[in-house]
Structure formats: C-alpha cells, structure tokens
MIBARO-370340 format. One record per residue (C-alpha): residue in one letter; x, y, z; chain. Coordinates in pm, whole numbers, plus 50000, padded with zeros to 5 digits. Last residue first. Example, Ala and Ser with C-alpha at 12.3 -4.5 7.8 and 13.67 -1.06 7.14 Angstrom:
<nodes>
  type     c1     c2     c3  mol
     s  51367  49894  50714    A
     a  51230  49550  50780    A
</nodes>
This chain:
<nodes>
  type     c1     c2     c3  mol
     x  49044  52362  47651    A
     x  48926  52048  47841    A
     x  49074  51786  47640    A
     x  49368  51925  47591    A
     x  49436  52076  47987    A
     x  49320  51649  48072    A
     x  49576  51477  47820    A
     x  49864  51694  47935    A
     x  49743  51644  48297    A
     x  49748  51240  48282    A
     x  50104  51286  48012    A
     x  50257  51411  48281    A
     x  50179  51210  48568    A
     x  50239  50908  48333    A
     x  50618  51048  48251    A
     x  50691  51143  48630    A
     x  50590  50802  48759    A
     x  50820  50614  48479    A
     x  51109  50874  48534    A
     x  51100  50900  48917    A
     x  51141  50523  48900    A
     x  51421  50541  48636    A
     x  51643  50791  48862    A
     x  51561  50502  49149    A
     x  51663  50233  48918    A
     x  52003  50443  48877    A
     x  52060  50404  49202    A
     x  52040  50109  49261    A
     x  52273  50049  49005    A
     x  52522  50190  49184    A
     x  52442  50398  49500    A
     x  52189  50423  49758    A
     x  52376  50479  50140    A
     x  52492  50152  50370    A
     x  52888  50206  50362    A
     x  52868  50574  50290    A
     x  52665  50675  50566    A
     x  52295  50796  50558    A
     x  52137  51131  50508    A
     x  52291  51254  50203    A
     x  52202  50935  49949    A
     x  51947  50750  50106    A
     x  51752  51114  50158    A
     x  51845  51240  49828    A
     x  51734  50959  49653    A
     x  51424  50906  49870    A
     x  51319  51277  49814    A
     x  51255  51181  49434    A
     x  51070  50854  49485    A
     x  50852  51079  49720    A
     x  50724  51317  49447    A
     x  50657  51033  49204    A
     x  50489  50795  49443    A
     x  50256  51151  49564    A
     x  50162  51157  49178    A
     x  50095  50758  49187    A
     x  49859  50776  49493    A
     x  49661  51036  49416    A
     x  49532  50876  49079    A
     x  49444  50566  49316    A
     x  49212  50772  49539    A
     x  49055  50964  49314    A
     x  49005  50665  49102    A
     x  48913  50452  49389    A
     x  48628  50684  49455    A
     x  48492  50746  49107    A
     x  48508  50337  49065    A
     x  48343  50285  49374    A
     x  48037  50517  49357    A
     x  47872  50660  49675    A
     x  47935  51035  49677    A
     x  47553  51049  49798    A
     x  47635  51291  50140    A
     x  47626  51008  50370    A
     x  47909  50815  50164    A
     x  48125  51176  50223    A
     x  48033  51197  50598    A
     x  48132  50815  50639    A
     x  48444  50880  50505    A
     x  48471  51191  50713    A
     x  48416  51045  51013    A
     x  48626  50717  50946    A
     x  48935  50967  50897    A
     x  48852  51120  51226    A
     x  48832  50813  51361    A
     x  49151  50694  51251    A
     x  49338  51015  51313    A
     x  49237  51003  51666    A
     x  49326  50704  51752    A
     x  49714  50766  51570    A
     x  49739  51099  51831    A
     x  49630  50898  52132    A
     x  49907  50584  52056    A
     x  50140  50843  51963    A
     x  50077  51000  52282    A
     x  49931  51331  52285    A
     x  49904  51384  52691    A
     x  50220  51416  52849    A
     x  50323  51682  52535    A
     x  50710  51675  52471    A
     x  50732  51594  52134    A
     x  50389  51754  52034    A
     x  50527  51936  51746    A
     x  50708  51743  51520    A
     x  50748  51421  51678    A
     x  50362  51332  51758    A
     x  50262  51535  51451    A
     x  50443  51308  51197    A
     x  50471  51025  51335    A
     x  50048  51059  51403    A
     x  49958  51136  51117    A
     x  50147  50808  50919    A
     x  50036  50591  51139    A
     x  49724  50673  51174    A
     x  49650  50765  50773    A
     x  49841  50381  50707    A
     x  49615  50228  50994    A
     x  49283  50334  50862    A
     x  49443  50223  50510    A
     x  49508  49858  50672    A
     x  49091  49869  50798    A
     x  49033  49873  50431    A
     x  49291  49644  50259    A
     x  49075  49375  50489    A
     x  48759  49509  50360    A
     x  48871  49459  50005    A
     x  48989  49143  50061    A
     x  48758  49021  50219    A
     x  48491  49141  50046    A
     x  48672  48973  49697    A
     x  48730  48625  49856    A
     x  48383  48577  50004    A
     x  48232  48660  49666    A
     x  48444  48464  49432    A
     x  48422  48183  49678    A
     x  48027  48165  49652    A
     x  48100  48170  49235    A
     x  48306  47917  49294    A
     x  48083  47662  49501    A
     x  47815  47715  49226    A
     x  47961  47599  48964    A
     x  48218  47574  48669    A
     x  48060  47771  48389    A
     x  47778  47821  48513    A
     x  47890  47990  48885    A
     x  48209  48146  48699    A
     x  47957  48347  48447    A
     x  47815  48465  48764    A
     x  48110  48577  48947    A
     x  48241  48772  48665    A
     x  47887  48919  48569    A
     x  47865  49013  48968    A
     x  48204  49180  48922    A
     x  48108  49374  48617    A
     x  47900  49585  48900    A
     x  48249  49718  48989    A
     x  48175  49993  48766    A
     x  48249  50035  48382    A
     x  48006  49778  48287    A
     x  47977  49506  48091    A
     x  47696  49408  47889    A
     x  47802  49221  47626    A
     x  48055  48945  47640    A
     x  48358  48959  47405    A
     x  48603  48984  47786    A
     x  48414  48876  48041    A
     x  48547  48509  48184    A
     x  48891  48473  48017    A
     x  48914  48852  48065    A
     x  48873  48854  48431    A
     x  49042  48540  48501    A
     x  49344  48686  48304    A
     x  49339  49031  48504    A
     x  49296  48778  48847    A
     x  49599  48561  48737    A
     x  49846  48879  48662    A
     x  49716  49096  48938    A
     x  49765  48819  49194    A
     x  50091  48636  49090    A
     x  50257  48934  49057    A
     x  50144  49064  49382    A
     x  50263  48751  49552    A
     x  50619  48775  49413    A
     x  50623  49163  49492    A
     x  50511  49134  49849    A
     x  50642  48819  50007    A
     x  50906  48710  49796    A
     x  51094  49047  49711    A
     x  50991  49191  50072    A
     x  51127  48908  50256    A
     x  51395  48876  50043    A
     x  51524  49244  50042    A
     x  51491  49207  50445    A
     x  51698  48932  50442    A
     x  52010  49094  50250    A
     x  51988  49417  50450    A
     x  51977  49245  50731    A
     x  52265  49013  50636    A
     x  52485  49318  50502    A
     x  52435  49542  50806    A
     x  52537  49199  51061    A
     x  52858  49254  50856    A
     x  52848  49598  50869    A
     x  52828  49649  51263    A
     x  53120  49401  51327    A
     x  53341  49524  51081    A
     x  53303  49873  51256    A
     x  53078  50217  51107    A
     x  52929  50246  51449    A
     x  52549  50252  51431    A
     x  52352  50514  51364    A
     x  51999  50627  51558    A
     x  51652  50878  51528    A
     x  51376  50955  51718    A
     x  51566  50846  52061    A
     x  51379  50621  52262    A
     x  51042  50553  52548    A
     x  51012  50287  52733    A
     x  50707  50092  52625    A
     x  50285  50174  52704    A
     x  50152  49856  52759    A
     x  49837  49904  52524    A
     x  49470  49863  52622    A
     x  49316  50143  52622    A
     x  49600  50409  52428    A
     x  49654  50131  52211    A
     x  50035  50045  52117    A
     x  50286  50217  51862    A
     x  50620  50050  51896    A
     x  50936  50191  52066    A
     x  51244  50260  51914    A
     x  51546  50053  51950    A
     x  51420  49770  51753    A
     x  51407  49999  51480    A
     x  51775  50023  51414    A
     x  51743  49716  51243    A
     x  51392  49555  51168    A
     x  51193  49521  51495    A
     x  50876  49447  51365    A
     x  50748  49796  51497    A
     x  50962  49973  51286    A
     x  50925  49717  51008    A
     x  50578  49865  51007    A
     x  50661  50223  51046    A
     x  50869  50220  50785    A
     x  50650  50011  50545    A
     x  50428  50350  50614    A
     x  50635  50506  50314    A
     x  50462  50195  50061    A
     x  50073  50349  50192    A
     x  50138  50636  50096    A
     x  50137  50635  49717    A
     x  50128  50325  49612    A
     x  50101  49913  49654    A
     x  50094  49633  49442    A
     x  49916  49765  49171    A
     x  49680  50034  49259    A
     x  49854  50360  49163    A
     x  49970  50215  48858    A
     x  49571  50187  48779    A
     x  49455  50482  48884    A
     x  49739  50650  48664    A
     x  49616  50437  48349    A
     x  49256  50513  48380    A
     x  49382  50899  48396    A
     x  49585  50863  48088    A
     x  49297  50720  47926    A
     x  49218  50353  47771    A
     x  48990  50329  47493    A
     x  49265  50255  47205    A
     x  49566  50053  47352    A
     x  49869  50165  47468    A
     x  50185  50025  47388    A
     x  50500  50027  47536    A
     x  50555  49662  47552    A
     x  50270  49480  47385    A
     x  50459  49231  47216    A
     x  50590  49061  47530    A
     x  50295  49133  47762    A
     x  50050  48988  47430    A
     x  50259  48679  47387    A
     x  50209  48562  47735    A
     x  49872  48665  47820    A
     x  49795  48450  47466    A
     x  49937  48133  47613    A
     x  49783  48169  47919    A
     x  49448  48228  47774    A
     x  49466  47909  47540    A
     x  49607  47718  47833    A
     x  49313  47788  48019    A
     x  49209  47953  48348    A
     x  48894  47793  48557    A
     x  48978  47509  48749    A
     x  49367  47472  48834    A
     x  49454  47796  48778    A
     x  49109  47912  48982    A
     x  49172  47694  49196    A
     x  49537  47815  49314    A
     x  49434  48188  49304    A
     x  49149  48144  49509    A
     x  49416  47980  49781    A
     x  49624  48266  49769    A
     x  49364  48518  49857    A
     x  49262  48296  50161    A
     x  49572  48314  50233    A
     x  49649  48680  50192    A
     x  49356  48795  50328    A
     x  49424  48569  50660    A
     x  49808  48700  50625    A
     x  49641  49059  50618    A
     x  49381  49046  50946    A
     x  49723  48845  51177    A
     x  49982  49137  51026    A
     x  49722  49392  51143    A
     x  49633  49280  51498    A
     x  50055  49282  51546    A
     x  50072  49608  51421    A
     x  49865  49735  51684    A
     x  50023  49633  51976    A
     x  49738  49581  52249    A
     x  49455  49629  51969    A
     x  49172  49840  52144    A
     x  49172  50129  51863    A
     x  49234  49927  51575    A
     x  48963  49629  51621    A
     x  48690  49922  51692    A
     x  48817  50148  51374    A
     x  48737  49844  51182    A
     x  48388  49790  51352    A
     x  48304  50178  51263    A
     x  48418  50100  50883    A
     x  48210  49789  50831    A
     x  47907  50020  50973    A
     x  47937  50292  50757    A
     x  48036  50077  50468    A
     x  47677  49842  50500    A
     x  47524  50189  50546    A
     x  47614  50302  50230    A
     x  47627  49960  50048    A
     x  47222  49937  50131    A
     x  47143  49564  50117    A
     x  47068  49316  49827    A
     x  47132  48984  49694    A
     x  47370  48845  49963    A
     x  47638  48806  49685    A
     x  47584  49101  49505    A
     x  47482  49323  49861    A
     x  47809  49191  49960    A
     x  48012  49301  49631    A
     x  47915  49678  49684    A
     x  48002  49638  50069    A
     x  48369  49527  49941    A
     x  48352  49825  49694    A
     x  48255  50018  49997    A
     x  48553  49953  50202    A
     x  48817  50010  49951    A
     x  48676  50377  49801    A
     x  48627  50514  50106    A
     x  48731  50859  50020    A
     x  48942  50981  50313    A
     x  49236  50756  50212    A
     x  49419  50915  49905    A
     x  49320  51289  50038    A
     x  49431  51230  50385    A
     x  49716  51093  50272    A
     x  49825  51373  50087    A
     x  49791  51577  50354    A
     x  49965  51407  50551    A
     x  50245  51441  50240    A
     x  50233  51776  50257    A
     x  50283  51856  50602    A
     x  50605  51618  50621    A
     x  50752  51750  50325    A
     x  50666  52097  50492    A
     x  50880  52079  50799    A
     x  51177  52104  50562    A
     x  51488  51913  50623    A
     x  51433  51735  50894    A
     x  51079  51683  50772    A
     x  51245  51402  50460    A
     x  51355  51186  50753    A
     x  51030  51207  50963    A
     x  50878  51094  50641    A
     x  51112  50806  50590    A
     x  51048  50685  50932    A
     x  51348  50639  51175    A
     x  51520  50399  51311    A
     x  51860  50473  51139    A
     x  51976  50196  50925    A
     x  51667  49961  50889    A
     x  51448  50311  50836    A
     x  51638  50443  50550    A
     x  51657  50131  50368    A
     x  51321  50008  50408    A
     x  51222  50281  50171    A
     x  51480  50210  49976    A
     x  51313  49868  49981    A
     x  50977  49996  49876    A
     x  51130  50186  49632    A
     x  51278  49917  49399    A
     x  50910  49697  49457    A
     x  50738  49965  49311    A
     x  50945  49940  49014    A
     x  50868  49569  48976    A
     x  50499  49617  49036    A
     x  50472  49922  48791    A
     x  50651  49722  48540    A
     x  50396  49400  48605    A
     x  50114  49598  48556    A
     x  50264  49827  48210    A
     x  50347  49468  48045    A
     x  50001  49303  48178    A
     x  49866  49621  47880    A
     x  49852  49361  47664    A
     x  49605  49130  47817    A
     x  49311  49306  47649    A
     x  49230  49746  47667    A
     x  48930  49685  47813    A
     x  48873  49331  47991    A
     x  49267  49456  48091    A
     x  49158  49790  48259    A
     x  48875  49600  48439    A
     x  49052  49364  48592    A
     x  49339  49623  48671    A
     x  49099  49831  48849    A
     x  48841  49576  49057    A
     x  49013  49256  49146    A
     x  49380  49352  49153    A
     x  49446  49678  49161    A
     x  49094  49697  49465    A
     x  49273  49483  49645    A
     x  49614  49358  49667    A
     x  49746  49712  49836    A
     x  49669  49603  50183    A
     x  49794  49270  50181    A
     x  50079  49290  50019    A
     x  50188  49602  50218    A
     x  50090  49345  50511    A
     x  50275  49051  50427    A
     x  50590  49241  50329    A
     x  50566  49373  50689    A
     x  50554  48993  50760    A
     x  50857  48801  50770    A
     x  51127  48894  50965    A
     x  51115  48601  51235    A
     x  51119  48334  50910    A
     x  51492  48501  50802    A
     x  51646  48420  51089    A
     x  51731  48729  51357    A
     x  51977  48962  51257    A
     x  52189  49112  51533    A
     x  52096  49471  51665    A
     x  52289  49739  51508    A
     x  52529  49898  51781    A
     x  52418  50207  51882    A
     x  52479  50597  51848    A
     x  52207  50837  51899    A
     x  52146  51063  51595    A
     x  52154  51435  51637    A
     x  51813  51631  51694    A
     x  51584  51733  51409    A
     x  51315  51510  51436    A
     x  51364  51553  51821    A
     x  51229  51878  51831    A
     x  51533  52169  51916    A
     x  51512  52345  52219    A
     x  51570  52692  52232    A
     x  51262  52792  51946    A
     x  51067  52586  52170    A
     x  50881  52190  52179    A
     x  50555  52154  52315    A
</nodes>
C-alpha cells in the first residue's frame, strides 16, 4: 500500500521513451473490432429498432449523429493512451482521486443490471420455444465469467468472441439487403434522415431518446476502456506497459511505469503522425463504418417488417413478430438466422461488459491504492470484479427485476450522462496533460466542445421533461 511519503504511481512523473515504430495497418486492427462488437447489440437490434418502428425512419438523423460524435471521442480517447500509456481514467485520477471513484461507480451502475445477457436469453426461449430467461441468464453469465477468468491474455479471448459476432453480424446484414429490404424502404430512409433533422417525433420521450444515444455504437464506459484495449494491443506508448493476463493461467509480464512520453525529436513525431493516422482508420472503418451499417439496416429491417402491423410491443417480445413475419415472408432459413444472429450478439456484447467493469475496476484500484500490494494483481483485482459483477446481476434477475427493456434503459440512460461528463474531462486532459505537438486542438477541438453540447442538451432536456411531468 502506497504512503503519504511515497507518491502512487498514478501520480508519479512520466518515464521517458522513444515511441515504438508503427506496425502495418492490418497488425492494429481489432480494438475497433471489439468496441464494435460490444456496443452493436442491444442499439441495434432491440432499442433503436424499436425507437424507429415508433417514431419512423426519421429519427436515423439523431442515430447516425450520435454514431459520428461518438466516434470523435473514441479517438481522443485513443489519443491520450497512444501518447502516454496510460488509461484515460488513470489520467483524469491524477488530478482528483474522485474522477476515478466516480466513474467505477458509474460502471457498476451501467453494467450490474443484466440487461445484454438476458435479452439474448429472452430471444432463446423465442427461438427454442420456451425456457426460463432467468436461469437461462444465470447460467450464460457464470460460463462467461468462466472463459474470462482462465483466458491466458485476456484481450486476446475477447477480440477472437467479437470478430465472430461481428461476422456473423455482417453476414445477416448482407442477406437481408439482398433478400428482405426494398428499394421503396431505402428510398424513404433516405428522404426521411434528410428532412427529419432536428425533429422529434410525437410518442417518443426524452428518456427513450437518452437510452437510445446511449446504445448506438458504443457509450458511456465502455468507449474509456478502448484504452485499455489498445493498451494491451500494443498501440504506442502502450507497448511499454504490461497487459492484463489470468491470475490461473496467465504468464505474468515484467512489470512498467504507469505512465510514459516520448522525446519531442523528428524521429519520435514522424512515427507519432503514422500511428496516429492508422489508428484513426482502424477505428473510423472498423467501428463507426460497421456501426453505421448495422443500426441503419437493422432500424430499416425493423420497420419494413413491423411497422403498420398491430400488435407490437414495447419489449423485446416485438422481436419474435420480427422474426416471424421474416419466416413467411421469405422463409424459414431466415427467421432461424434472425434468432442465432440476435443471441449472439447480445451474449457476445455480454461477456465484453464483464470485461469493461474488470478492466476498468481493476486500473483503477490496482494503481491507486494497491500499487505496491504482492497479492492484488491486476489480473486478481479484474477476477474479482467480474464475479462480483455476475453476483449481483444474477442477485437482481433472482429477485424478479427480469425485464429487458427496463434494464437496458437503466443501463443505456447511464451511459450517455457519464459520455457527457467524460467528453468534458477529455478536453482538458488532451489539452493540459499532453505535449503541444500531439495535444487536441483545431477543429478537433471544437468537435469535442460540440460533443459535450449534444450529450449535455439531451441530458437536460431527459430531467427537464421528468421534474415536469412529475410535479
């Protein structure tokens, strides 16, 4: 344990190194590939769906904003961690302890209600024709926390579960373009973004509108964790610092400094700029091109197949209608894919969540106060938080707080409030905390100022709407 005397890591000087060179463009991919395959889930087949079957294929203007923005602070997030080696959050708790406090917290509070993994369960017992979700979720969540805790490297075991998901996810979206969504819908999803810009339609709330930025793409904390996952990718400065491995079955590696800066030189810059250029790419292509794709092309299937029909629901239970009408409509095989797609996904953006409250925990805690413990190992600390978090997920189930759409509510409303408090402590932290040459600035900058704008406007008007309607 660290003392008054001696000062924790976190806040200790930077060690000075030369920025690794840039490996080709095809090594970096895949932290892009996770954060895709994470947050395409429940956004994209169960809240965005639903908000568009709603509200129609207007409201694709606010989706594809969010997913754009989003995109902006993901790589300022990136940012940070390619110049120094450290994560964002370790970043914003050298200057107050609390950030870092808070925002475990916060991810506790997005992720403890296991709103991913029993959606997926939901949509089993659909396709299976029955089964107890509950239990289904309990037992889907124990396996996950299995695969987590006796992974070697742990992020590798997660990039191989979310480029399956993202595959197979892929390869839905191809047939169903090529089998199921018309020209007559594409055509009207195009004039309806364009002319619905800034609208909002009758029937959808503040608070259905919050979920629902909080879902696309990505959110909350699950973008700061891209730190930790080009971390252990060895983006930057973070192939200095060594990557989180099982406590069973791990190699444990030498240990680093928390932090590091490389020499302000030619040299160092110039491999800065192609890093910096590569790992905008990989993240432009592989998360916000594929998210795109996947909330636009899933909200169109979704009203192409349910919106006029009777009988919808509010609750993922509009997904059975959706995978029925696609059975008689085009047949049988699709409706089996619909399925097998949507618990995939789902489950496979579950066990990443597990691994976004480890992570994120166990940074924190590991390098804050138990810097100098022989026993807390990050590897020991990030095991822990996963079960715990599966405890009281399954605790909650177990108790009858069993509904999807309440739980991914909660869950995505979080999200987008913590995305507006972060945005903010990114621009100071890229703009203080790093050196000229490499810091936020320009119009960068100013896309930053507009992402703490957009969040902090929808925020508002979610409690605004909630002290009126409630007074």
């Amino acid at each position: 344990m660290t003392t008054a005397e001696e000062p924790a890591p976190t806040h200790a000087p930077p060690r000075s190194l030369d920025l690794p060179e840039p490996p080709p463009l095809r090594r970096l991919v895949g932290p892009g590939i996770v954060a895709v395959g994470i947050g395409m889930a429940a956004g994209e087949i169960i809240l965005w769906p639903h908000l568009i079957t709603t509200g129609g294929l207007g409201l694709l203007w606010l989706a594809l904003a969010t997913l754009v923005i989003q995109t902006g602070i993901n790589l300022e997030i990136e940012r940070y961690t390619l110049a120094t080696g450290q994560t964002v959050v370790a970043g914003f708790s050298r200057w107050w302890t609390g950030w870092g406090v808070l925002i475990c917290l916060a991810a506790a509070f997005q992720y403890m209600w296991p709103g991913w993994a029993t959606s997926g369960s939901t949509v089993l017992t659909y396709a299976v024709g029955g089964g107890d979700a509950v239990w289904i979720t309990v037992a889907a969540l124990v396996v996950m926390g299995a695969l987590l805790t006796v992974s070697p490297v742990i992020y590798r075991t997660l990039e191989k579960v979310e480029l399956v998901k993202v595959g197979a996810t892929l390869f839905f979206l191809a047939v169903i373009v090529v089998a199921v969504i018309s020209w007559r819908t594409w055509g009207q999803a195009a004039e309806e973004t364009v002319t619905g810009v800034g609208r909002i339609p009758e029937g959808v709330t503040f608070t259905m509108l919050l979920g629902g930025l909080g879902a696309a793409g990505a959110g909350g904390v699950h973008n700061l964790v891209l730190s930790n996952w080009i971390r252990d990718k060895g983006y930057g400065m973070g192939a200095h610092v060594p990557r989180l491995v099982s406590p069973i079955t791990g190699q444990t590696e030498a240990a680093g400094a928390d932090r590091y800066a490389f020499p302000q030189d030619e040299a160092n810059l110039a491999r800065w700029r192609v890093w910096w250029r590569r790992a905008n790419v990989e993240h432009i292509v592989s998360f916000g091109v594929v998210c795109l794709l996947s909330i636009s092309l899933m909200s169109m299937l979704a009203y192409q197949t349910l919106s006029g029909r009777d009988g919808v629901t509010s609750d993922p239970s509009f997904l059975r209608t959706q995978a029925e009408v696609l059975g008689t409509e085009t047949g049988r095989w699709l409706e089996i894919l619909f399925y097998s797609v949507a618990v995939v996904s789902l489950w496979a953006a579950s066990i990443g969540l597990l691994d976004i409250m480890g992570r994120v925990v166990s940074d924190f805690v590991r390098r804050t106060y138990l810097a100098r413990s022989t026993f807390w190992t990050e590897g020991r600390l990030y095991v822990t938080a996963v079960w715990t978090e599966i405890v009281l997920g399954s605790a909650i189930l177990l108790s009858g707080v069993d509904q999807p759409m309440s739980l991914l509510l909660i869950s995505t409303c979080t999200a987008s409030v913590v995305t507006l408090l972060y945005s903010a402590l990114l621009i100071r932290l890229n703009r203080r905390d790093l050196p000229p040459a490499v810091r936020l600035r320009g119009g960068r900058l100013g896309f930053m100022v507009l992402a703490v704008g957009f969040y902090g406007f929808f925020a508002t008007a979610m409690v605004v709407t909630q002290l009126r309607d409630n007074l």
